[in-house]
N, C-alpha and C positions, 0 to 999 in steps of 0.2 A: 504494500500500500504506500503509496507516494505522501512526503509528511508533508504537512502541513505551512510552517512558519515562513518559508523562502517564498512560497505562490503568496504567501501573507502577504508579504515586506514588497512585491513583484509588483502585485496589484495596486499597493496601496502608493508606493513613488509612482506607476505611470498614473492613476488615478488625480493624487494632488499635483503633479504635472500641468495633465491637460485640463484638471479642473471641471469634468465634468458632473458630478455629481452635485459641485457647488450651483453647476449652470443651468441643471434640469431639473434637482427636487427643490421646491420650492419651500423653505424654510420657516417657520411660525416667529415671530417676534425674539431675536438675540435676547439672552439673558446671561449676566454676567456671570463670570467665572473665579472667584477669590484664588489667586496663589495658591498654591500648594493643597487646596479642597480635593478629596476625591469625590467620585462618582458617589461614592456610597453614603456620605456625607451630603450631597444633595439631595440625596434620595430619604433622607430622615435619620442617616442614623450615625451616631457620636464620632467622633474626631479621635482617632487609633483605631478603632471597629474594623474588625478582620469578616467581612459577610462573604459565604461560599455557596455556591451551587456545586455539588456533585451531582455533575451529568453524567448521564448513561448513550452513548451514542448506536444506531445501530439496529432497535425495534420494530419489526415487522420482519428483518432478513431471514429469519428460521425459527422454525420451534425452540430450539435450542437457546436461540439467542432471545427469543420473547419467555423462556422460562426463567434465563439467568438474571435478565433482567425485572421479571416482577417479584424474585424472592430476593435481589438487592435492595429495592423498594420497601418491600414487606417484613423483611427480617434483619435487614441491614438498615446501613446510615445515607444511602445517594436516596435526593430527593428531588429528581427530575430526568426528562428522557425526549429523546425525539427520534421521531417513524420515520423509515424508509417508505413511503408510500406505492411506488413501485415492485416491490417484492412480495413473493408468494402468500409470505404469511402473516400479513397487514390485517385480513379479515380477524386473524383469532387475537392479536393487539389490541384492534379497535372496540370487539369487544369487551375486552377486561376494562378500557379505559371506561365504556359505557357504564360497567358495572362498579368503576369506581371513579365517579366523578371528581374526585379532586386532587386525581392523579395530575401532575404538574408536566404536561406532553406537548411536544411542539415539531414540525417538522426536520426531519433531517436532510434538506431536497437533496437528490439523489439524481447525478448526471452522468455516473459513470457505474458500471458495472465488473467490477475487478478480477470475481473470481473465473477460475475456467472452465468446468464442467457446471454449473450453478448462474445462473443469469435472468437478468431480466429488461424489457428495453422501455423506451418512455409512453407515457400515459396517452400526448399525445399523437403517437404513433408517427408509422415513419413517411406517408403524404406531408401531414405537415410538419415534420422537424427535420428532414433527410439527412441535414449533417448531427445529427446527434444519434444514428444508427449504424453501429458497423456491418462485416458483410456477413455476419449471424444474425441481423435482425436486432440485437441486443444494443443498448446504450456499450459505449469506446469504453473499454478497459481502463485508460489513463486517463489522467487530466491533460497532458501533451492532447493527446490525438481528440479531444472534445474541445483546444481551443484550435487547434488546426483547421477542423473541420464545420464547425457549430458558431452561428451568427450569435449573436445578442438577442434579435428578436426570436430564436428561436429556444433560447436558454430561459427568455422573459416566457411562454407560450409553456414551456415544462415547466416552472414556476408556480403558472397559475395553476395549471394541469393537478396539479400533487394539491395547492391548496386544496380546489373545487372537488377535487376526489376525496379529500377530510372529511370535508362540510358536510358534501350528500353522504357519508357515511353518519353522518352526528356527531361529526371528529373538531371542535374548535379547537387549532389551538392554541399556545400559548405564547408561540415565539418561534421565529426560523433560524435555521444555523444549514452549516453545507458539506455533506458527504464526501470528503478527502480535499476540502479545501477550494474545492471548482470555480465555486462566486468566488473566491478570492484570486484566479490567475489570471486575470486578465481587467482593466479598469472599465469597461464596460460590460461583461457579471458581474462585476461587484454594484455598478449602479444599478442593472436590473432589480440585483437582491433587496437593494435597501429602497430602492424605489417600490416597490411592491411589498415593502415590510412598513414604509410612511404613507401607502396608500391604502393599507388597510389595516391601519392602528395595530399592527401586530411586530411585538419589540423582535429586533433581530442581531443576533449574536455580534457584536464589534468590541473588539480590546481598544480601547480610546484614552486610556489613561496611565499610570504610570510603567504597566507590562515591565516588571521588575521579572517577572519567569520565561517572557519571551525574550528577553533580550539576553537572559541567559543561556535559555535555550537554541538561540542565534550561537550564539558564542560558542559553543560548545559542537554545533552542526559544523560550523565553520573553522572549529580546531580540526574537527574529524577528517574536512575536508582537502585541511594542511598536509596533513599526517597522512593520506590517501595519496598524493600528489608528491610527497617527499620536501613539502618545503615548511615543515616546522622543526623548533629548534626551541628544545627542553627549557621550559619558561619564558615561553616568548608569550606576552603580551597579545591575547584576541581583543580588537576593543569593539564596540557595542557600536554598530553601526550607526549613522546620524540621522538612516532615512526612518528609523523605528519613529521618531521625531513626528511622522506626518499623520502617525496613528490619530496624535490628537485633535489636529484641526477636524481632519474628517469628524473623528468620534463628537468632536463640540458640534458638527454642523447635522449630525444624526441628532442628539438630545436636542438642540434648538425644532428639530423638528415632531417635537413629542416623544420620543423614544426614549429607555432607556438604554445607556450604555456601560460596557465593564471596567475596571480596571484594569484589570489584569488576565490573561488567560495560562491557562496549567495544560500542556498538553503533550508530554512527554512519556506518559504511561505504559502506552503503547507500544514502543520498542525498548521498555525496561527487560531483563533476561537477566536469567540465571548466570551463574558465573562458570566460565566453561569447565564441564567433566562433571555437575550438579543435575543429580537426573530431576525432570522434572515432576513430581510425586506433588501431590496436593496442596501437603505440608510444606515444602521446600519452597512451592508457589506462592504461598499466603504467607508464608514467614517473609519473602522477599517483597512481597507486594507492600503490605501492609507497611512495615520498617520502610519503605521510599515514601508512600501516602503520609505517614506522620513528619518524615522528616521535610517534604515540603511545606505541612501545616504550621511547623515549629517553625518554618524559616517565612509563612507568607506576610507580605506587608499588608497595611490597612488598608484599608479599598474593596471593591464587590470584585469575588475570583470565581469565573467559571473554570471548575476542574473535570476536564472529560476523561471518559474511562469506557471501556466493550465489556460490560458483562453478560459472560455467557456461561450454561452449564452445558458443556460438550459431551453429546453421547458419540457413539461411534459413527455414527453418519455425519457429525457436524465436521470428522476429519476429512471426508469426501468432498466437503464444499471448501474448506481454508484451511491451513496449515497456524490459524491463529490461535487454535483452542486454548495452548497453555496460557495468552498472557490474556487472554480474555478469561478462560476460569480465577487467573491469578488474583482480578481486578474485581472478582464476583467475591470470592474465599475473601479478599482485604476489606470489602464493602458487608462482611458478617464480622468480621474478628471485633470482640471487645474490644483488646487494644487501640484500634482507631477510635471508635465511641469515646471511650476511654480519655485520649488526647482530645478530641474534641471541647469534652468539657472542661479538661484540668486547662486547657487553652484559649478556653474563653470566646472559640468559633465561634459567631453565629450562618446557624443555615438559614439559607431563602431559596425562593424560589421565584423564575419567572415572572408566572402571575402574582405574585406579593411584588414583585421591582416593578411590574408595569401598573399594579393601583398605586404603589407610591408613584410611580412619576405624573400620572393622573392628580394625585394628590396636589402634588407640586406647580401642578399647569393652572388646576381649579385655584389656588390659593393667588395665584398674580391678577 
């Protein structure tokens, strides 16, 4: 799966470049921004206040993946999730959500289709999207090959598609975000996204603030990258690139427009692993998981953090679809352990969720 933070950073300098996003959503009344305030401080709540969303990415791709995820839900501490709406097994999702309404679910739009034997292609079909179908019929494997090939207006078209297939199911919901980063590779998805997240008052996932784990996380992508190339050199200095910088204008010109925004995003879970010759056994998953989850929590700054994670309980068939099962079980087994719980509250976390950040910024609009 192709990571996330580079099609971020890609997006977001040609984005405030050409400025388009500034030049076609149309922005509700500037409100000022105090120094040094985060997001979550806006949003009502205290000045050091560490507020997290543990997100679930991934809902609706399999059984497997809609079981691991509603007993992280139900018996663990993640307290939000968003659907693949494209994928097979969307129908028995949508019901648990029906059945529990104030499950905190929002889409995952879903532009590419990764795995190889296991697939599925866009809602609106391939007359009208042609560049977003490869030659299986299926949505493009990559995010390469879906901006090669796939307009704007036909990524806006799957967009709506995945909303309007929610709706007619009874599906509202609560906020969009982008299956391996898609909206983000390129500056016009990323304004399709958020134009049709300010068009239908539905908040949509943007780091706009001080991304203290993204830019780590850059750092750290880009030592690997040294190190891959042969051009690093034991203590050399990675520094934090300047363009991370333009998170914020955009992120202010999403919140001037009703939205809320994050501070920070966590999203490195995903390719945590075992340490080599460490078979992967349940225990040895959850020990590993769990001990990185805190040790982020102990290190995050004040500000609203969305933290993604796949939880899934893999039976033998979920190894026929992806080769993911260990770090997504891993990510399930760390979302049950006390231990996280545990930190949570000796650390003073507060959870929210989605729909709690979108009445508060409602709150916030209503009060000027």
């Amino acid at each position: 799966m192709e990571k996330f933070p580079l099609l971020l950073l890609l997006g977001i300098f040609l984005l405030a470049t050409a400025g388009t996003f500034a030049q076609r959503v149309k922005p509700k009344t500037p409100t000022a921004v105090p120094p040094g305030q985060t997001y979550a401080e806006k949003l009502g709540w205290k000045k050091g206040d560490r507020v997290v969303i543990l997100h679930i990415d991934d809902a609706g791709m399999s059984y497997d993946s809609n079981l691991g995820t509603i007993r992280a839900l139900e018996e663990g501490v993640a307290n939000s999730v968003s659907v693949m709406m494209p994928c097979p097994w969307v129908p028995g999702f949508v019901r648990y959500l029906k059945e529990h309404p104030s499950v905190d679910a929002g889409l995952h739009l879903t532009l590419t289709s990764e795995w190889r034997d296991y697939r599925w292609g866009p809602l609106v079909g391939k007359p009208a999207a042609p560049g977003l179908v490869d030659l299986e019929g299926a949505l493009w494997p990559s995010v390469g090959q879906v901006v090669e090939s796939a307009s704007a207006d036909e990524v806006e078209k799957e967009i709506r598609a995945q909303l309007e297939r929610a709706r007619a199911m009874g599906f509202e919901p609560t906020h969009l975000d982008s299956h391996m980063g898609t909206l983000f590779a390129t500056p016009e998805f990323m304004e399709r996204y958020i134009k049709v997240g300010v068009e239908e008052k539905i908040p949509v996932m943007f780091p706009g603030g001080h991304n203290s784990f993204l830019a780590e996380q850059y750092k750290e992508e880009h030592k690997a990258q040294l190190i891959r190339e042969g051009k690093y050199m034991e203590g050399q200095a990675v520094p934090t690139p300047p363009i991370l910088a333009q998170t914020q204008p955009v992120g202010q010109q999403i919140w001037n427009a009703g939205l809320p925004v994050l501070d920070d995003l966590h999203n490195t879970s995903y390719g945590w692993k075992l340490p080599a010759g460490t078979p992967a056994t349940p225990e040895n998953l959850r020990q590993m998981k769990t001990e990185k989850y805190i040790d982020a929590l102990r290190n995050m700054k004040p500000g609203l953090t969305m933290v993604i994670m796949h939880c899934t309980d893999p039976s033998e068939v979920f190894g026929k679809i992806s080769d993911s099962g260990a770090t997504r079980q891993g990510d399930l087994l760390a979302m049950l352990d006390p231990a996280l719980r545990e930190t949570i509250r000796r650390e003073g976390i507060i959870l929210t969720t989605w729909r709690e950040v979108k009445e508060r910024r409602d709150k916030v609009a209503a009060a000027k």
